[in-house]
MDAnalysis code that builds the backbone (N, CA, C; Angstrom):
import MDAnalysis as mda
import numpy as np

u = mda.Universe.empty(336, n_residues=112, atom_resindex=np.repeat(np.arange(112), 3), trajectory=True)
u.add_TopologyAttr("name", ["N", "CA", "C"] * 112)
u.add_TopologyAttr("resid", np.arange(1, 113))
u.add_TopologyAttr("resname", ["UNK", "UNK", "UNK", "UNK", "UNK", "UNK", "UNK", "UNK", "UNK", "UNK", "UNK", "UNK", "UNK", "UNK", "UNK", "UNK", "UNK", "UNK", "UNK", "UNK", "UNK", "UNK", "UNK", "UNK", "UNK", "UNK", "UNK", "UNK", "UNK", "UNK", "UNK", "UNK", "UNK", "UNK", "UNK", "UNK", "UNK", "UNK", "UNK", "UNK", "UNK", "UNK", "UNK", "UNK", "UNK", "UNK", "UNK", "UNK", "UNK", "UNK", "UNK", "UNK", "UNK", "UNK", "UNK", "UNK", "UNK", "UNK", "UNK", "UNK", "UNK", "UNK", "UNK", "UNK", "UNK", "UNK", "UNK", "UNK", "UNK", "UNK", "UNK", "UNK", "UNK", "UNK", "UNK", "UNK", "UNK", "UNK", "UNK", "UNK", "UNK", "UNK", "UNK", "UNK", "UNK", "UNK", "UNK", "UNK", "UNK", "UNK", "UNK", "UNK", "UNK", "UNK", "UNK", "UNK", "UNK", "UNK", "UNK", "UNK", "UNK", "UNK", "UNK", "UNK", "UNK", "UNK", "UNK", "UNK", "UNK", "UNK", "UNK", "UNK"])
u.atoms.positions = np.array([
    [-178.135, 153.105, -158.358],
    [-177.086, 152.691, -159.270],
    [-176.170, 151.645, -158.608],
    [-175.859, 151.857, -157.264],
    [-174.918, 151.235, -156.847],
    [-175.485, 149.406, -156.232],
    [-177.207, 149.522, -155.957],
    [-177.787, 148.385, -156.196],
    [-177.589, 147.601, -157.654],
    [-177.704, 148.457, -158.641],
    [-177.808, 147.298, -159.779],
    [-176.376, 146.928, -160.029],
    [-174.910, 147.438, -159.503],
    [-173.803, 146.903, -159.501],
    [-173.903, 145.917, -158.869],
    [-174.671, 145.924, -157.635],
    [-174.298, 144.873, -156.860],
    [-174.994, 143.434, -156.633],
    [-176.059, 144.163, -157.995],
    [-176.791, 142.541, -158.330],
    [-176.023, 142.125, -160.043],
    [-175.744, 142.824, -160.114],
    [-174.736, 142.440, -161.622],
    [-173.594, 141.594, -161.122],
    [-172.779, 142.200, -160.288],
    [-171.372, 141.447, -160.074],
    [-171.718, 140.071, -159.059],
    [-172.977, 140.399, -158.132],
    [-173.090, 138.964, -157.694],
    [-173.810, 138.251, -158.637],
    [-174.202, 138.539, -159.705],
    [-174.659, 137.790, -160.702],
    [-174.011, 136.605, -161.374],
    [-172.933, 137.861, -161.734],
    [-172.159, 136.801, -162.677],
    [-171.089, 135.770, -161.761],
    [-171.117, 136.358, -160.849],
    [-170.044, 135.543, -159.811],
    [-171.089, 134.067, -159.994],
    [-172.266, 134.234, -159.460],
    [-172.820, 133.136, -159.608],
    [-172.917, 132.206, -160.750],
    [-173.154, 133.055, -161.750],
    [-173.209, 132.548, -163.246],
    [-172.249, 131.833, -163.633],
    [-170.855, 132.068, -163.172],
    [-169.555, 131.574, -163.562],
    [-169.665, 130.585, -162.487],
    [-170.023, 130.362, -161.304],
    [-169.979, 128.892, -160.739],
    [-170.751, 128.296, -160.788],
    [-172.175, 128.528, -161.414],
    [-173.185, 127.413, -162.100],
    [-172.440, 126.539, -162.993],
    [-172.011, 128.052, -163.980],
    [-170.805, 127.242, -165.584],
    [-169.876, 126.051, -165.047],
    [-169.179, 126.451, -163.745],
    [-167.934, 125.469, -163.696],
    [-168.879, 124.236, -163.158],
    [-169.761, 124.544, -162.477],
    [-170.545, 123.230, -162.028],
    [-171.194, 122.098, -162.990],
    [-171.671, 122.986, -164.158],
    [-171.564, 122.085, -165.261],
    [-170.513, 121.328, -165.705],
    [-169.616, 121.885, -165.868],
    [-168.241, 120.984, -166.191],
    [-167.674, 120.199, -165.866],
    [-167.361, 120.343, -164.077],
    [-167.218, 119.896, -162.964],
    [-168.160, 119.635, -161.887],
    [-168.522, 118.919, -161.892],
    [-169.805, 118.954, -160.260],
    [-168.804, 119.303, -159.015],
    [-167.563, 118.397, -158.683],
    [-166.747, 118.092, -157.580],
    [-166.295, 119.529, -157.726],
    [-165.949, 120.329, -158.661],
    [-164.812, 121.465, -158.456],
    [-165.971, 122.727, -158.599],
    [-167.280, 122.655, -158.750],
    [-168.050, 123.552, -158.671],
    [-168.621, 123.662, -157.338],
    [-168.689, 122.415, -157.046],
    [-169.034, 122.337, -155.938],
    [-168.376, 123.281, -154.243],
    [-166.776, 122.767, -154.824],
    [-165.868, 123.213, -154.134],
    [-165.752, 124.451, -154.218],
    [-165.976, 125.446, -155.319],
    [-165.620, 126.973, -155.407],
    [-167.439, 127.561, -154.677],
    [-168.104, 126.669, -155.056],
    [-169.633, 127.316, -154.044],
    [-169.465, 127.173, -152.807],
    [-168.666, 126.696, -152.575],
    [-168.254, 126.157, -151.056],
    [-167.139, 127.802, -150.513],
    [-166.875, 128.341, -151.328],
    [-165.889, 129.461, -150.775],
    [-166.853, 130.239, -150.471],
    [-166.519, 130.992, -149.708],
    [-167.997, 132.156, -148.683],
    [-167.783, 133.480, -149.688],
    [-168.085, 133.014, -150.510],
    [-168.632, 134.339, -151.576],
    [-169.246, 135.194, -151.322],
    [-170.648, 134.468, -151.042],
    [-171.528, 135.680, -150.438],
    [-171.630, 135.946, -149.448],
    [-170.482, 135.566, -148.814],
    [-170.040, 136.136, -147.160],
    [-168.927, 137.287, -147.691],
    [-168.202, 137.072, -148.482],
    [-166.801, 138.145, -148.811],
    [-167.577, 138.969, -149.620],
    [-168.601, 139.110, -150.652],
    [-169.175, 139.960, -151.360],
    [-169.931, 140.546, -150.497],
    [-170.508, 140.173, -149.154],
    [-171.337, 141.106, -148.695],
    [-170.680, 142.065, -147.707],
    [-169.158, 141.444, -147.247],
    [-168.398, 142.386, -146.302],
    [-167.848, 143.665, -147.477],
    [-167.330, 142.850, -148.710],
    [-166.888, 144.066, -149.875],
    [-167.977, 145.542, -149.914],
    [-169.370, 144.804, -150.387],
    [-170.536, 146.034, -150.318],
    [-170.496, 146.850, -148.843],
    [-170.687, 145.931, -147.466],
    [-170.579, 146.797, -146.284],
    [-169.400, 147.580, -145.918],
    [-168.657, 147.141, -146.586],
    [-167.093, 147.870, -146.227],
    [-167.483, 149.395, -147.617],
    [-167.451, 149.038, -148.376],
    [-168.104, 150.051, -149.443],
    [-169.218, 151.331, -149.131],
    [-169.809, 150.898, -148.177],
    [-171.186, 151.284, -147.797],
    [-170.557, 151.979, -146.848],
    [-169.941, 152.375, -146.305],
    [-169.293, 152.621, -145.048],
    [-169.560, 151.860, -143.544],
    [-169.980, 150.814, -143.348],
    [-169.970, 150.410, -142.293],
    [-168.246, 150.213, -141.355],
    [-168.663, 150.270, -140.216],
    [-167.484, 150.411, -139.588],
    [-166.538, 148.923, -139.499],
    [-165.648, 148.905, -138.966],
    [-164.544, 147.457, -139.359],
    [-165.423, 146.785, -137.421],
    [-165.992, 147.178, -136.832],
    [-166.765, 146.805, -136.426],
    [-167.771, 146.002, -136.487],
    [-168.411, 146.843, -137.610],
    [-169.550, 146.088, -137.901],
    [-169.225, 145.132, -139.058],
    [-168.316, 145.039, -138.788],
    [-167.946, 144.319, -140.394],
    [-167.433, 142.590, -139.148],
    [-166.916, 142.726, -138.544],
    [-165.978, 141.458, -137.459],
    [-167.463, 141.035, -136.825],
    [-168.638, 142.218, -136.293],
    [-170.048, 141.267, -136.292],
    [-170.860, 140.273, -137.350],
    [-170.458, 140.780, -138.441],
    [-170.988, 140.462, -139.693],
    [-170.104, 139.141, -139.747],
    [-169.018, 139.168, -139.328],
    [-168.390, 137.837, -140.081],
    [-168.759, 137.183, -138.945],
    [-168.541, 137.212, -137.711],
    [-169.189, 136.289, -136.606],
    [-170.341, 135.628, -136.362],
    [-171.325, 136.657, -137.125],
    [-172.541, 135.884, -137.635],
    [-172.880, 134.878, -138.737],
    [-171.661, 135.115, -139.359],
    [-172.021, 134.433, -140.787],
    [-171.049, 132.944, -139.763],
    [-170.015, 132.958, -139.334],
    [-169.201, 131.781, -138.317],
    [-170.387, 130.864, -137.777],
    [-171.237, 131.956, -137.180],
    [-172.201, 131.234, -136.184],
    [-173.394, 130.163, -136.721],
    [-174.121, 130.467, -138.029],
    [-174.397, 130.017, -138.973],
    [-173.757, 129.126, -139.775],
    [-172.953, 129.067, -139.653],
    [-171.453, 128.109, -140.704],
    [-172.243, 126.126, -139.888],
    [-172.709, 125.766, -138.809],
    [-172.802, 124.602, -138.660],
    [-174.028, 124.313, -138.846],
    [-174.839, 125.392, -138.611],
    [-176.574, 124.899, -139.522],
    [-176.254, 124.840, -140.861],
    [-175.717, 125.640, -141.740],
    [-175.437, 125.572, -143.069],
    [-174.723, 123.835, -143.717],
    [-174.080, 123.124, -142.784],
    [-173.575, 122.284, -142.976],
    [-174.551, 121.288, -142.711],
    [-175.401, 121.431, -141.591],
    [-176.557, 120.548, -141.684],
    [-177.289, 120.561, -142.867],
    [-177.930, 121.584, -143.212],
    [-178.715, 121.882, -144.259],
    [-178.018, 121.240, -145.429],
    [-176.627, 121.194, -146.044],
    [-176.394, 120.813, -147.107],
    [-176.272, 119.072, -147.128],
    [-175.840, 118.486, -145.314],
    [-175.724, 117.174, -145.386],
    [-177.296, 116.581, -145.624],
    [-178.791, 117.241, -145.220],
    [-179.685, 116.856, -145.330],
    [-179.982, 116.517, -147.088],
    [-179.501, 117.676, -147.362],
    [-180.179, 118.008, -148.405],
    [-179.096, 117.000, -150.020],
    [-177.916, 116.725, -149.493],
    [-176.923, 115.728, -150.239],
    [-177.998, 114.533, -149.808],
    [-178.068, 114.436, -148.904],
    [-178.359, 112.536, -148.550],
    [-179.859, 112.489, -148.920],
    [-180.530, 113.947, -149.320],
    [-182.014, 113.467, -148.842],
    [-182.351, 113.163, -150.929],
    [-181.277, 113.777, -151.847],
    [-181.025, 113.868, -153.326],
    [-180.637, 112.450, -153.677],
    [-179.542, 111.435, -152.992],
    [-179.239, 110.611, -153.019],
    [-180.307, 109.603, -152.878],
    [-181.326, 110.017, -152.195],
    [-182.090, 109.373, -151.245],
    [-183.307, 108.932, -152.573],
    [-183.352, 109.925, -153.844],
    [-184.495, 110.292, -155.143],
    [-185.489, 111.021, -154.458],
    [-185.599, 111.780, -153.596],
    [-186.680, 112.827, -153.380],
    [-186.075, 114.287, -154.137],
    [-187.095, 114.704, -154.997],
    [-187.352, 115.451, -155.739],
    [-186.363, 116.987, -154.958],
    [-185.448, 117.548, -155.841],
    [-184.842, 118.768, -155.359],
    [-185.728, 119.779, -154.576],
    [-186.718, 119.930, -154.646],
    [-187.802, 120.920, -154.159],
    [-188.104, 120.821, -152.249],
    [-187.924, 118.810, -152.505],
    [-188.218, 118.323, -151.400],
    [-187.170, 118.844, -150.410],
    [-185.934, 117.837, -151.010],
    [-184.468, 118.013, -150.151],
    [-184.374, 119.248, -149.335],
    [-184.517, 120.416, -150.388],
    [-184.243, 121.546, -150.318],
    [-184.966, 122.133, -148.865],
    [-186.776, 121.979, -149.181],
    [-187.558, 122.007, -147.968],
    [-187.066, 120.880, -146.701],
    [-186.696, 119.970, -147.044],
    [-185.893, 119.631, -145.215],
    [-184.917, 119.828, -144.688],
    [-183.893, 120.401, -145.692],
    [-182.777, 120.710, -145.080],
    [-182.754, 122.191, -144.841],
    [-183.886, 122.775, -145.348],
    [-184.311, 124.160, -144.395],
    [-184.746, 123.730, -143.210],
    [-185.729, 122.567, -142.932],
    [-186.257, 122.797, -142.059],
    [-184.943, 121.793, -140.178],
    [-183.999, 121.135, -140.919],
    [-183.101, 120.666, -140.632],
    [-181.956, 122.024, -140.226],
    [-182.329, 122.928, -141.164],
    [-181.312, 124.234, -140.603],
    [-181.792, 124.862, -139.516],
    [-182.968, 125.346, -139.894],
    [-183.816, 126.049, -138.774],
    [-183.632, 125.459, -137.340],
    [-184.081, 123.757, -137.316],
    [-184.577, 123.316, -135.773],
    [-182.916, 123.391, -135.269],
    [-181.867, 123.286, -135.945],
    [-180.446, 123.410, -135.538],
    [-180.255, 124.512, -135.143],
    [-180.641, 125.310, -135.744],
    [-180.198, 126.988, -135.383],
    [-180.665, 127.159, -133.520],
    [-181.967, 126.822, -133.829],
    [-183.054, 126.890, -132.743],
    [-182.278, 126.235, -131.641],
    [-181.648, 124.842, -131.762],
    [-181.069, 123.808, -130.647],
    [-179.322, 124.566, -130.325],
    [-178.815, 125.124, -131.358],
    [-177.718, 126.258, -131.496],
    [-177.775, 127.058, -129.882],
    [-178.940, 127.997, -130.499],
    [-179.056, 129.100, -129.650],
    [-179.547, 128.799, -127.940],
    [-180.518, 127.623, -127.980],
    [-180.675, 127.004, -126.509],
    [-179.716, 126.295, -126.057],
    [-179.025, 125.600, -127.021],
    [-177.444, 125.325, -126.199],
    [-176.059, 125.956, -125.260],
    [-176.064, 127.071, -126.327],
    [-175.051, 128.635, -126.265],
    [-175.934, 129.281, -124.977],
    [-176.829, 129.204, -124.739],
    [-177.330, 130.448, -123.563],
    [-177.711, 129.191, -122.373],
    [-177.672, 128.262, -122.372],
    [-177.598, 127.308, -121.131],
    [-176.452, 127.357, -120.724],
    [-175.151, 127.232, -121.452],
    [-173.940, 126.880, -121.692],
    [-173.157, 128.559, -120.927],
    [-173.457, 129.077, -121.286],
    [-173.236, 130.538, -121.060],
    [-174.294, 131.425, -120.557],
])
């Protein structure tokens, strides 16, 4: 029960910023840009009982991720601009997230 709440309410959360994205591209854009499904997933783990522990790992991970995510969306803006097909963009700026993540983590453990 408490799964299908929690695909309902992230549903419509989404649903309502598709809507404004229609209306607005710039201001839909901007509210997809708020870590929704970073705050909806600490709401469910905090719900779930996870500890305020595991909750400050959870957000540190989602931090740590925060500059591949920015790759991925600059690939994937410039690669749309660029007229390659959404399907495409989409597939390089995964694969633009990934090799970042990858250069991330060999950076951080040389570094430290």
């Amino acid at each position: 029960m408490f799964l299908i709440l929690k695909v309902l309410v992230s549903a419509l959360i989404i649903g309502i910023v598709s809507g404004i994205a229609q209306i607005s591209p710039k201001y839909g854009g901007i509210i997809a840009a708020l870590p929704l499904v970073s705050l909806l997933s600490l709401v469910w783990l905090s719900i779930q009982g996870e500890t305020t522990i595991e909750l400050s790992r959870f957000a540190l991970g989602v931090i740590w991720g925060f500059p591949a995510t920015a790759v991925l969306l600059i690939i994937v803006a410039i690669s749309l601009k660029s007229s390659f097909p959404l399907i495409v963009s989409v597939m390089l700026g995964i694969g633009g997230w990934s090799v970042f993540l990858l250069l991330q983590e060999i950076v951080v453990k040389k570094i430290f």
